[in-house]
N, C-alpha and C positions, 0 to 999 in steps of 0.2 A: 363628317358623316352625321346626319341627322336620326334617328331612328324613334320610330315612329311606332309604337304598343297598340297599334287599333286592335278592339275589342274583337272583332272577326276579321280573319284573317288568310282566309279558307280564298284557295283562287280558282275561278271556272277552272273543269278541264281542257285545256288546249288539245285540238284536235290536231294531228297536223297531217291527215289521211289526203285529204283535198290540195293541201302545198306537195306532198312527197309526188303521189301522179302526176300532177301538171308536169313536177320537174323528169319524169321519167320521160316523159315527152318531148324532151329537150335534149341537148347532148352534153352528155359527160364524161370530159377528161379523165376521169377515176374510172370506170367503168372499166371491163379488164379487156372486151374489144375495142376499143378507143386506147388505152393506158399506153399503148409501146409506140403509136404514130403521133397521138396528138400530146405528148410531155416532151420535153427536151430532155439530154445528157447533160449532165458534168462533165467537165473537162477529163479527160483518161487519166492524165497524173494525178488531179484531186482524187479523183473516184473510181478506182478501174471499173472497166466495165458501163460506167456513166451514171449508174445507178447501184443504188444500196437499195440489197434484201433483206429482212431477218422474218423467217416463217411466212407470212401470205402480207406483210408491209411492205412498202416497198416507198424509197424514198427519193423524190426526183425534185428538179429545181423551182424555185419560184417565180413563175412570170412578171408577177407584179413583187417583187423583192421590197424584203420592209428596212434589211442588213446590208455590209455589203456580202454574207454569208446567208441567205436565204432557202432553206429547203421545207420543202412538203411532204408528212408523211402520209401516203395511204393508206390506209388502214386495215383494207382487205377488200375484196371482191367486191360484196353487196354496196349497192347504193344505198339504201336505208338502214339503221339501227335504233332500233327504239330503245330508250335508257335499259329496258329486261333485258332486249336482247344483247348486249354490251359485255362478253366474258374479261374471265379475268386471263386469254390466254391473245385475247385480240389487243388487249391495254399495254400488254407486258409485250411483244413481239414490236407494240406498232413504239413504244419508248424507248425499247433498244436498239430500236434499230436508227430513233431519232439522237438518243447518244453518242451510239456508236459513229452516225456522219458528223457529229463535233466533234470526235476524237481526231476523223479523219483531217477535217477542215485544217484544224489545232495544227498538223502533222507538217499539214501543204504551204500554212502562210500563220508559222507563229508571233508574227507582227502583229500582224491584225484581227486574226481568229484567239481573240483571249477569253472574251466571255460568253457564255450560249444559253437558249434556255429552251422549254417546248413546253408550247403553250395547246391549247385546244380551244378553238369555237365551236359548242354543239348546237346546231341548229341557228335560224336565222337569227331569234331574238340576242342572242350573243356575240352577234357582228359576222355569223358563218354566214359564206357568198353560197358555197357549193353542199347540199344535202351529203353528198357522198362523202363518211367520216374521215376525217382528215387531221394532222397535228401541223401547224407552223412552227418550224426549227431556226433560231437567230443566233447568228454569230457576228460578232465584232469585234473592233478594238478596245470599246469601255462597254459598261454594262446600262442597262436602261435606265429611266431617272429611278425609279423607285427601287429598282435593284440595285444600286449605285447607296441611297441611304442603308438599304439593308446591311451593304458589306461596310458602308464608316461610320453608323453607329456602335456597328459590333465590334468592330477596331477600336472606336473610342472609349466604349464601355469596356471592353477588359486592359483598355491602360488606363484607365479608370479605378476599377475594383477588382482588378489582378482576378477578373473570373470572365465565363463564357456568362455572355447573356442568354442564351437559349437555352443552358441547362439550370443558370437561376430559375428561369420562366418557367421552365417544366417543373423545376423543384414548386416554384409557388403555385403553379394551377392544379397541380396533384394534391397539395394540401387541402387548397381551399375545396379543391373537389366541385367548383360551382359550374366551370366551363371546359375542364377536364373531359374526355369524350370518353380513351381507352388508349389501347395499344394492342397494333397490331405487328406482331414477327416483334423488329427493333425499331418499327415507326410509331410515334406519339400521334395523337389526334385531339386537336380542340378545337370549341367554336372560338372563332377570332373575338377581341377581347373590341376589338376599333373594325365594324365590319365596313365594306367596302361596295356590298352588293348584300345582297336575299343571301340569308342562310348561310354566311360567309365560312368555312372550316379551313384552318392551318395544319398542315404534317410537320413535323420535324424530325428529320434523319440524323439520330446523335452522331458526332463525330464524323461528317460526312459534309466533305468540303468542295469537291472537285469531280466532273464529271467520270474520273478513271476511275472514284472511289465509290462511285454507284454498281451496286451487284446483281447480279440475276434475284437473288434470294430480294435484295433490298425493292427490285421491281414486283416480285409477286407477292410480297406484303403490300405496297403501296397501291395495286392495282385490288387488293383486297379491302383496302381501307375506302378507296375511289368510290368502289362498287356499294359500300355501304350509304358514303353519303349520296352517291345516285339514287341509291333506290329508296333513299328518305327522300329525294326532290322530287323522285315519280309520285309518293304517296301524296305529297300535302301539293300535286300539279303544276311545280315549278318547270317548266317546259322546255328548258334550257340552259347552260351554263356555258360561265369560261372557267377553264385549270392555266395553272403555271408552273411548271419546276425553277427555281432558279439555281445557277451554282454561280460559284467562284471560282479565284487562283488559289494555289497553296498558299502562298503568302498576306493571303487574305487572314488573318490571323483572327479569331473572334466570329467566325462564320459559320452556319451551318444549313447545310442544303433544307430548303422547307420548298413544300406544295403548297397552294393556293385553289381551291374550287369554291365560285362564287354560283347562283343562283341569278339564273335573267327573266324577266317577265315583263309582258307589255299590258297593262291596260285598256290601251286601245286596239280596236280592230285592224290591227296594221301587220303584216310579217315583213320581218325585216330590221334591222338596228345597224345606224353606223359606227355605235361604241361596239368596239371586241378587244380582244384580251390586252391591245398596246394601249387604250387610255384605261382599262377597270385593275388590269393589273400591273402594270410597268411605267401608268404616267405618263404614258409618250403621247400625245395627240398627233393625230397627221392630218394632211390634206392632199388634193391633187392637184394644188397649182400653184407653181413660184410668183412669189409678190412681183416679181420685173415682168412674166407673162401677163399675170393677172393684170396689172399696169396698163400693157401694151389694147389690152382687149377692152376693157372701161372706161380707156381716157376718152372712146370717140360717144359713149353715155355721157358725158359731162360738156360737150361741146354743142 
């Protein structure tokens, strides 16, 4: 990561009045006349009912699957959310409800449902396809790359130095008081120390390892905390971001659950980005085509 002190730093305000219309124009899946015909179920035994509620989310499968555990949370009714309108009752409903289908996953296939996280792209420049607010839910057998270092350098550091790194880390940012943010309920908040993206901020959930260990209480601090650094990206016209929860296993020893919310912005006249939250915050790159398809379709270019 490069980081870059330009003198002015102030970015146009992104309009996104003329993207939101067009897309009302168009049909959306999320929409709550649309939502019961054009989503798919869950399997009845993963999911009774085929679908998971919690308050006005509701959480159905992912067409385009990123896991072999893939769900979509909806976030509520409206099509639009502008970062004001964003509560702290929509965050917290639309997360539990996305935890709660990892408990269920966990339940149905603990082979392979081990690790999960929920991510969010707001808005296009963040890699979001669909306007209508939405969380991506992944479940697997291992965790992402970069989720993957988080839990073996924290295993390594405390057989290491017989300590948690996360609560060194907070011990040393509270000191220093330089990038130290606050505290909200029992979540820590700083600006990342290595950012990754604009205006990059870390949560840390003391002693909180595993998605059973996340609580109603622990979600409306965190959706407290969310909402702060949102409406610090509305002021300085940051126009969109990506978030991440990750967890672990219990035996992840050295771990502890942290958020991620980075800051997205284009400089050019473009809407739209094909980086969202699997390359800015889990490392994953993808693409949509197998090197033996892809093969098949360019060897008659080279001929």
């Amino acid at each position: 990561m490069r980081i870059l002190p330009l003198r002015n730093r102030k970015l146009p305000r992104h309009d996104w009045t003329p993207f939101v219309e067009e897309s009302r124009q168009k049909f959306c899946p999320f929409c709550p006349e649309n939502l019961e015909k054009a989503t798919p179920r869950f399997p009845e035994d993963m999911i009774p009912g085929g679908r998971l509620n919690y308050g006005q989310a509701v959480v159905v499968p992912n067409l385009a699957p990123y896991e072999i555990y893939a769900g979509v949370t909806v976030m509520g009714p409206e099509h639009y959310l502008s970062m004001t309108a964003l509560t702290p009752g929509i965050i917290v409903d639309s997360f539990r409800a996305a935890l709660d289908f990892l408990k269920l996953v966990e339940a149905y296939d603990s082979e392979r449902a081990r690790y999960g996280s929920v991510n969010w792209n707001y808005m296009p420049y963040s890699g979001g396809s669909i306007i209508h607010p939405h969380l991506q839910v992944l479940c697997g057998p291992q965790p992402c790359r970069y989720d993957a270092e988080l839990i073996d350098h924290g295993r390594v550091y405390l057989e290491k130095n017989g300590r948690n790194f996360w609560a060194d880390l907070l011990e040393y940012e509270q000191e220093k008081g330089e990038r130290y943010l606050g505290q909200v309920g029992n979540i820590h908040w700083l600006a990342t120390f290595a950012p990754r993206a604009l205006c990059d901020v870390t949560a840390i959930l003391p002693h909180k390892t595993t998605i059973a260990d996340v609580q109603n209480q622990d979600l409306q601090d965190l959706a407290e905390g969310l909402l702060k650094v949102i409406r610090y990206y509305d002021n300085i016209n940051i126009a969109s971001f990506n978030a991440a929860l990750y967890t672990a296993r219990q035996e992840d020893r050295g771990f502890w659950i942290t958020v991620r919310i980075v800051g997205r912005y284009t400089i050019y006249p473009l809407v739209g980005s094909d980086f969202s939250h699997l390359q800015v915050l889990h490392d994953e790159p993808w693409t949509l085509h197998l090197p033996e398809e892809l093969a098949q379709e360019l060897k008659t270019y080279f001929k």
